[in-house]
C-alpha positions as CSV (number, residue, x, y, z in Angstrom):
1,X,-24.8,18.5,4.1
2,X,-22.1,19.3,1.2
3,X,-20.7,15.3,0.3
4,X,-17.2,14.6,0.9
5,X,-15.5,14.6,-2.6
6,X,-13.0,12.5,-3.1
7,X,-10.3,11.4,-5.6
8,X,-9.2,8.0,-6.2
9,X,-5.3,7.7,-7.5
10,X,-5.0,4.4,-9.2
11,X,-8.9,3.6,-9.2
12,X,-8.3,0.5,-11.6
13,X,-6.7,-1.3,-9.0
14,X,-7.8,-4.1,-6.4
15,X,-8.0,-1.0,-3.8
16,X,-9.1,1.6,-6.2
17,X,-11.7,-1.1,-7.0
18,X,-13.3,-1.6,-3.8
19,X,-12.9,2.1,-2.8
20,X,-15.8,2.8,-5.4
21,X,-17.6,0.3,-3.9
22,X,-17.3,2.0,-0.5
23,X,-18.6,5.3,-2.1
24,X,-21.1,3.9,-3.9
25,X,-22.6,2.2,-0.6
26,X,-22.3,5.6,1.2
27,X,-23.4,7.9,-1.7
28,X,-25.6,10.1,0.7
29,X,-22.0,11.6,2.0
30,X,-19.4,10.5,-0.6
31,X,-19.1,11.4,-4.2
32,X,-16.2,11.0,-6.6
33,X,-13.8,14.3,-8.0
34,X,-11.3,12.0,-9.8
35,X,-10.2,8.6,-10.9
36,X,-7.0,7.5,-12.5
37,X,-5.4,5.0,-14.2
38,X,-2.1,3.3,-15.2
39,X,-3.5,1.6,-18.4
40,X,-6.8,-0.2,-18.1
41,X,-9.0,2.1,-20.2
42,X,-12.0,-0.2,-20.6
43,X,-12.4,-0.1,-16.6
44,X,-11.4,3.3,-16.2
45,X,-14.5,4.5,-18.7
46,X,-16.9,1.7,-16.8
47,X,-16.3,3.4,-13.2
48,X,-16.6,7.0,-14.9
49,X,-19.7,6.0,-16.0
50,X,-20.5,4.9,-13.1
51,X,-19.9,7.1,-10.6
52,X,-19.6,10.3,-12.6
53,X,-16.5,12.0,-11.3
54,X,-15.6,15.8,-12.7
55,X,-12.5,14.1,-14.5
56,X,-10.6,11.1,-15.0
57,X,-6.5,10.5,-16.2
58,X,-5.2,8.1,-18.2
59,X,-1.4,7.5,-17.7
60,X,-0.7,5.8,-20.9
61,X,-0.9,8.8,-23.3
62,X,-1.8,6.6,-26.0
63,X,-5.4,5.9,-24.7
64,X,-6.6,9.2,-24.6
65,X,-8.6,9.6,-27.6
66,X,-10.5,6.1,-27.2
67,X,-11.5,7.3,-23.8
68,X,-12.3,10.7,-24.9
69,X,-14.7,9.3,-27.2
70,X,-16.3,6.7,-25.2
71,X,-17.3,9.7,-22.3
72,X,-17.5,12.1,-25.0
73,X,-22.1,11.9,-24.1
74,X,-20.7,12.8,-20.5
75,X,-19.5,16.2,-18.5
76,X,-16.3,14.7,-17.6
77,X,-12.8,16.1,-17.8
78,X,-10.2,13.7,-19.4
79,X,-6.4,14.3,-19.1
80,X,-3.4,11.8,-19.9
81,X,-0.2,11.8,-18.5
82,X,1.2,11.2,-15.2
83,X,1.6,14.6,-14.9
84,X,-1.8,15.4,-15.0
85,X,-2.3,13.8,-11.8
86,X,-0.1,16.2,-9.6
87,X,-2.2,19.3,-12.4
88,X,-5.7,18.1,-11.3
89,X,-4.6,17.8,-7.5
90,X,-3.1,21.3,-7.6
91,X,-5.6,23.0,-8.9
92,X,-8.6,20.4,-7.0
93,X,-11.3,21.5,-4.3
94,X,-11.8,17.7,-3.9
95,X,-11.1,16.7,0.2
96,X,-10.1,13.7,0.3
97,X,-6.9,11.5,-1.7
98,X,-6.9,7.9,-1.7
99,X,-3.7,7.1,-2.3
100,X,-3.6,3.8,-4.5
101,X,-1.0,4.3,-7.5
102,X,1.1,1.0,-6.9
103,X,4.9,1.5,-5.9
104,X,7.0,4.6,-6.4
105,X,5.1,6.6,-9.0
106,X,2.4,7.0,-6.6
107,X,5.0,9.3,-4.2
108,X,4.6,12.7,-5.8
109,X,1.0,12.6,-6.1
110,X,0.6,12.3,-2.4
111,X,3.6,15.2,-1.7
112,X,1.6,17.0,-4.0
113,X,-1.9,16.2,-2.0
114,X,-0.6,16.8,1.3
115,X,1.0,20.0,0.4
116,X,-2.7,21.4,-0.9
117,X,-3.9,20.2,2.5
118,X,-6.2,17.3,1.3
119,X,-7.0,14.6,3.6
120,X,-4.5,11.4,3.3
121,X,-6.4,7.9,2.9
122,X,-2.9,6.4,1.9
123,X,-3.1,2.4,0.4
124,X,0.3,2.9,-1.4
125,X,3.1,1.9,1.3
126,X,5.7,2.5,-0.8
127,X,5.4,6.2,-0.4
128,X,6.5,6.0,3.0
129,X,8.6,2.7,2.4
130,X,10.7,5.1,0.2
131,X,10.6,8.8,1.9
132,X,9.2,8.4,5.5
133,X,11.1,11.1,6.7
134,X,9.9,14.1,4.0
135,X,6.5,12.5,3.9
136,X,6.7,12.8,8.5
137,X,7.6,16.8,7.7
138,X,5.1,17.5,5.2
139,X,1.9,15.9,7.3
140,X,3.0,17.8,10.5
141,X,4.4,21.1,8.3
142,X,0.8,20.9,6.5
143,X,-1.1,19.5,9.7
144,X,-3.3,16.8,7.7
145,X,-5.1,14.0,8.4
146,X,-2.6,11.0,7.3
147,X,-5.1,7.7,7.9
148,X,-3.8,4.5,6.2
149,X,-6.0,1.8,4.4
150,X,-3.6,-1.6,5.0
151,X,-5.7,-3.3,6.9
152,X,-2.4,-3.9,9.4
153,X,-1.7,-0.3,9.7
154,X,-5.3,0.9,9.6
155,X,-5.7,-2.2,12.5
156,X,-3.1,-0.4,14.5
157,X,-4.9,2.9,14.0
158,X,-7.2,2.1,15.4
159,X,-5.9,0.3,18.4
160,X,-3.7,3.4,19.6
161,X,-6.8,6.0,19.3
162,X,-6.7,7.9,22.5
163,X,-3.4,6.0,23.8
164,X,-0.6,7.6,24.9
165,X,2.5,6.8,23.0
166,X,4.8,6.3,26.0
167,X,2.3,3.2,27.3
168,X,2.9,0.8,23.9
169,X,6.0,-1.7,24.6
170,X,5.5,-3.3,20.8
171,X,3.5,-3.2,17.8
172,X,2.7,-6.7,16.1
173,X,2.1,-7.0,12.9
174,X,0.2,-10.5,11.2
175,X,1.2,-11.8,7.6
176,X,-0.9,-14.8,6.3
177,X,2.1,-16.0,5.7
178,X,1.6,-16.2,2.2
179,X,0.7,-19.4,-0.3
180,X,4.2,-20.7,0.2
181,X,4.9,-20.9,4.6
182,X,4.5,-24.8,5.0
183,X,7.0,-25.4,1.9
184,X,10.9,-26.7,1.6
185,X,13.7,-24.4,0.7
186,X,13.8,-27.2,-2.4
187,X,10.0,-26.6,-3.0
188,X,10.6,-23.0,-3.4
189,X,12.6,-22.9,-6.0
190,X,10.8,-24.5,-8.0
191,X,7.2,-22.7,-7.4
192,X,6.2,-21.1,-10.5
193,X,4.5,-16.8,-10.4
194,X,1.1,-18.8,-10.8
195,X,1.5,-20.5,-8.1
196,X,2.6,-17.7,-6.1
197,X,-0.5,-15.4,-7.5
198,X,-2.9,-17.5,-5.7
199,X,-3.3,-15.9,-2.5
200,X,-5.0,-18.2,0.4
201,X,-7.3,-15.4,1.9
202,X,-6.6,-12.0,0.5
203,X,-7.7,-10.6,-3.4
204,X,-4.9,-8.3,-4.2
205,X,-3.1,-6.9,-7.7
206,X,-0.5,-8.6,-8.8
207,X,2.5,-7.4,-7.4
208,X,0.7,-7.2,-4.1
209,X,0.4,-10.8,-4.1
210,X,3.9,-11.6,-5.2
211,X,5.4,-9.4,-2.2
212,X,3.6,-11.5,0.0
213,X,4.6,-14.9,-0.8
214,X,7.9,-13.7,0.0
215,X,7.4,-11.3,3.1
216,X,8.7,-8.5,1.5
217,X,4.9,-7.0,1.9
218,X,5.5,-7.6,5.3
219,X,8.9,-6.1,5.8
220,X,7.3,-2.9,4.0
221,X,4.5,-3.0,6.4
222,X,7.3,-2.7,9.2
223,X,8.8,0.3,7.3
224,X,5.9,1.9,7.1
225,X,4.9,1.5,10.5
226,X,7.9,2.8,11.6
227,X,7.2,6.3,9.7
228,X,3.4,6.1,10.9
229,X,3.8,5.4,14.6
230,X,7.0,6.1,15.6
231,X,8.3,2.6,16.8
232,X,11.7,1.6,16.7
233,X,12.1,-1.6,14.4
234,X,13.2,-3.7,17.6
235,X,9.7,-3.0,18.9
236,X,7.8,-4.1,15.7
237,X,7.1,-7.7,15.9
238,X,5.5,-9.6,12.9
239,X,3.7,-12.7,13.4
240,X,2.7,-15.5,10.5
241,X,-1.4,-15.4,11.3
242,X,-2.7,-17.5,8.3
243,X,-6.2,-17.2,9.5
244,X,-6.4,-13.3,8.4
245,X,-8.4,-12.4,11.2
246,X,-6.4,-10.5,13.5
247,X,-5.2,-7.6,11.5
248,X,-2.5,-6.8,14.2
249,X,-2.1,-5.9,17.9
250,X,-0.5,-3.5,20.1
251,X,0.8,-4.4,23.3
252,X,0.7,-2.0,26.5
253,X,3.3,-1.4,29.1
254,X,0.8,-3.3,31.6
255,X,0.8,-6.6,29.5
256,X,-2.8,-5.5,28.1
257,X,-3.1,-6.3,24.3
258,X,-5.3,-4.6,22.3
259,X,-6.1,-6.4,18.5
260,X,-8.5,-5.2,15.3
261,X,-10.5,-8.1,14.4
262,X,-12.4,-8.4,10.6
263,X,-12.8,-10.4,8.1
264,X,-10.4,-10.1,5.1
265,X,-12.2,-7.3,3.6
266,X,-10.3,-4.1,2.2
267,X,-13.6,-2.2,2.2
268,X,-13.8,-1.8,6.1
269,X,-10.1,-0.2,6.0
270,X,-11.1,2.1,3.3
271,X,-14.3,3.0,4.9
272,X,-12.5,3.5,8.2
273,X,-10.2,6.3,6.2
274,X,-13.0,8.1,4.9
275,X,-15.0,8.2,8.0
276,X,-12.6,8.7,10.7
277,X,-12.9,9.9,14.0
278,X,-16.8,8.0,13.4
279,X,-17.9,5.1,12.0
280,X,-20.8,4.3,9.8
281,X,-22.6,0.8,9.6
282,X,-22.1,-1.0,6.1
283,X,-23.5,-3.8,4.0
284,X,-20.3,-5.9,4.2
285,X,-19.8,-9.4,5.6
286,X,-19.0,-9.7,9.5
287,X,-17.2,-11.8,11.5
288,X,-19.2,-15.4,12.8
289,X,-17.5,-16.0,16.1
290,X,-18.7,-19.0,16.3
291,X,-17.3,-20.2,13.3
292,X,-14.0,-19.6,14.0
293,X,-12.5,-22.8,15.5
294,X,-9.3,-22.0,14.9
295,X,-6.4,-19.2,15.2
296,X,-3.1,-19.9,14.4
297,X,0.2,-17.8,15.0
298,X,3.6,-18.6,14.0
299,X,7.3,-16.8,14.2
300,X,8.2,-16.0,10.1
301,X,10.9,-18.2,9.3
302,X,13.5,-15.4,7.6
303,X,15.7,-18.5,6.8
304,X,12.9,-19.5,4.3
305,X,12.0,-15.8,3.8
306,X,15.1,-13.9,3.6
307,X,12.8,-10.5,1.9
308,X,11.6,-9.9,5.5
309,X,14.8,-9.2,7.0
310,X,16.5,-7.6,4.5
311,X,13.6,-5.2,5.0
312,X,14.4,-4.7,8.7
313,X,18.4,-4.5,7.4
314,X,17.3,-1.4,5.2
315,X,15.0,1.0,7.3
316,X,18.2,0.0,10.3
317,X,20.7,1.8,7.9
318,X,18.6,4.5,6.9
319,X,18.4,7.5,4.6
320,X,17.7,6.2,1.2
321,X,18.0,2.3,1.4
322,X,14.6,1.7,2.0
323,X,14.4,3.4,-1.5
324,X,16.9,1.1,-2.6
325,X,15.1,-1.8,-1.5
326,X,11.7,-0.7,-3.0
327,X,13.0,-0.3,-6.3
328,X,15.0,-3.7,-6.3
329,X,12.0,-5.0,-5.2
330,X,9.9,-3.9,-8.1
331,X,12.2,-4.9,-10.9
332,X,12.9,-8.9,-8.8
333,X,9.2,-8.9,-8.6
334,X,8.0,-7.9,-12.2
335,X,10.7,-10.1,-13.4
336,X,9.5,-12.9,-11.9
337,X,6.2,-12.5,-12.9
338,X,7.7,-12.8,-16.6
339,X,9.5,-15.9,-16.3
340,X,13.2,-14.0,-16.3
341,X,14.2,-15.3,-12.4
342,X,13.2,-18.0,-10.1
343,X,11.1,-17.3,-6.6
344,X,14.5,-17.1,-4.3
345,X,16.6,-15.2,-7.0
346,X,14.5,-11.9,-5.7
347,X,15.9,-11.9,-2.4
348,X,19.3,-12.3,-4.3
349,X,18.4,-9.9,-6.4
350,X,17.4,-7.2,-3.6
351,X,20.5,-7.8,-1.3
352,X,22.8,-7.9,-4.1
353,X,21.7,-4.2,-5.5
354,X,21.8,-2.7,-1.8
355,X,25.2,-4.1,-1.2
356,X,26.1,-1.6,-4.5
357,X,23.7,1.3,-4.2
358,X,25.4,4.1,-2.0
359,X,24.2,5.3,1.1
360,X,23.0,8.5,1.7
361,X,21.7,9.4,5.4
362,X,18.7,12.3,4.9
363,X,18.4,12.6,1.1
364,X,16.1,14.7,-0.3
365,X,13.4,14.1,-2.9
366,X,15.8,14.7,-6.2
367,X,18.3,12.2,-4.2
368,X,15.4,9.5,-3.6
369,X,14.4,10.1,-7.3
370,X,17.7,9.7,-8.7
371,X,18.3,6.6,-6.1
372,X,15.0,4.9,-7.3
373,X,16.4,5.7,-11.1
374,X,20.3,4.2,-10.7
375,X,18.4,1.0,-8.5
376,X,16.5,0.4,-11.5
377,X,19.4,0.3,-14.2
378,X,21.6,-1.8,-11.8
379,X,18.6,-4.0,-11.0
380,X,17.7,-4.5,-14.6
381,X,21.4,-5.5,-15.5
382,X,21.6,-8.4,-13.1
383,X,18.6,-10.1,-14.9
């Protein structure tokens, strides 16, 4: 049987990471057509050697040469430049994209992908966070598989196989809650981006782990859902389930609730994408029922984290402030991370660019690019 081949956008990451470890445990059926990078060059040339993929991209231009000549003993194509990504996806026989290019730059890619009629595993939210409604068009234009990897999303998945849409009365969401959920509005402000990097139960990137101390990770999870499923907002419930067990429920017009149970492990989501409609056993931790004494749930206090509603605020307006909020959301984020803002001067910072940026009801991709460019500047300037 010919192997599924597979390209892995943003392969250096937390999910890029553990998607090669998914391949690697499946070998007999998977094998790897790309991996790219944003600037880790070291990692990048360890998983090419690895897993031997027909070519790998580095984004940063710079690092070509020194990974040119570190796979120079191998057959492997190498390419710099984000542009190269949406080249090698063009002209690709691979099957399968996993979408994991961190925030807006990993949009086009995936246009690009679905419009050659690859199979979707998507990890990057943004991508629908930001253009839901082209993204909705293109999958049913190009009829693709669209499967996502959050484990919330890919939970949900999996609990509306073979349901009719007209029987779910909500979808419901469960956040950790983040490092910070038991703190004071006076204890916040003074929490420092270390603090707020160490996750209680989940291993993510960076930026990841910031959005999740302050919900916004959440709030996109709600916008994504939307675009995936279909749900009106009002009908998207998140609940604060520190416990990470319960990746999320649906709940039927009969009162019956249907959940996706795991441990906090990326690796079944991913696996799940690649294999879906069938499953395959796998080497990974399971779940001990009898060592769970314990599972919590909890209302998100939007008071204490204001991210999550103004996420709800933007995909209720529409058109491209979902976009707006994205981008805000970056710059608030990676600012913090430097030192430049305190933890609740991102919230300010988010409601204080979408009260400038314009609306625009069904913008189309050169309006969502040139949104995501003049959020930026204005962003930027309030720091």
């Amino acid at each position: 049987m010919k192997k599924q081949s597979i390209s892995i956008l943003g392969s250096t990451g937390s999910i890029g990471r553990q998607a090669i470890e998914v391949i690697l445990a499946h070998s007999d059926v998977y094998e790897v057509d790309l991996l790219t990078a944003n600037q880790n060059a070291d990692l990048l040339i360890e998983q090419a050697v690895i897993t031997q993929p027909n070519a790998v991209i580095i984004y940063d231009e710079d690092k070509y040469e020194y990974i040119k000549s570190k796979l120079a003993h191998l057959p492997i194509k190498i390419f710099a430049g984000e542009s190269s990504v949406i080249d090698y996806i063009d002209a690709s026989e691979c099957n399968t994209v996993i979408a994991a290019i961190m925030g807006f730059a990993g949009l086009l890619p995936v246009i690009k992908a679905i419009e050659k009629k690859k199979r979707i595993a998507l990890a990057n939210k943004e991508t629908l966070v930001v253009a839901g409604e082209i993204i909705q068009r293109l999958v049913e234009k190009h009829n693709v598989p669209f499967i996502p990897i959050d484990s919330e999303h890919s939970a949900l998945f999996q609990c509306l196989v073979g349901e009719p849409s007209d029987s779910v009365e909500k979808l419901i969401l469960t956040a950790s809650g983040g490092p910070f959920r038991n703190l004071t509005v006076e204890e916040l402000e003074k929490v420092t981006a270390q603090q707020a990097l160490q996750h209680p139960t989940w291993n993510m990137g960076k930026k990841i782990t910031i959005d999740s101390a302050t919900l916004m990770n959440k709030g996109l999870e709600v916008i994504e859902a939307y675009w995936l499923f279909g749900i009106p907002t009002e009908r998207i419930q998140v609940l604060v389930h520190p416990q990470s067990i319960i990746h999320s429920m649906v709940q039927f017009q009969d009162g019956s609730i249907k959940a996706q149970l795991g441990l906090p492990d990326m690796r079944v989501p991913i696996q799940y994408a690649l294999t879906y409609p069938t499953r395959r056993s796998n080497p990974f931790p399971k779940i001990d029922f009898t060592q769970l004494n314990n599972l919590q749930f909890f209302e998100p206090d939007t008071h204490l984290f204001p991210c999550l509603q103004l996420a709800y605020q933007a995909i209720d307006k529409g058109g491209n402030m979902p976009c707006v909020l994205n981008a805000a959301n970056e710059i608030a984020v990676e600012a913090f991370l430097m030192g430049k803002i305190n933890f609740y001067d991102i919230p300010k910072m988010i409601e204080a660019v979408i009260s400038k940026i314009s609306l625009i009801q069904h913008p189309s991709l050169q309006q969502l690019i040139e949104t995501d460019k003049e959020t930026r500047i204005f962003a930027n300037s309030l720091i």
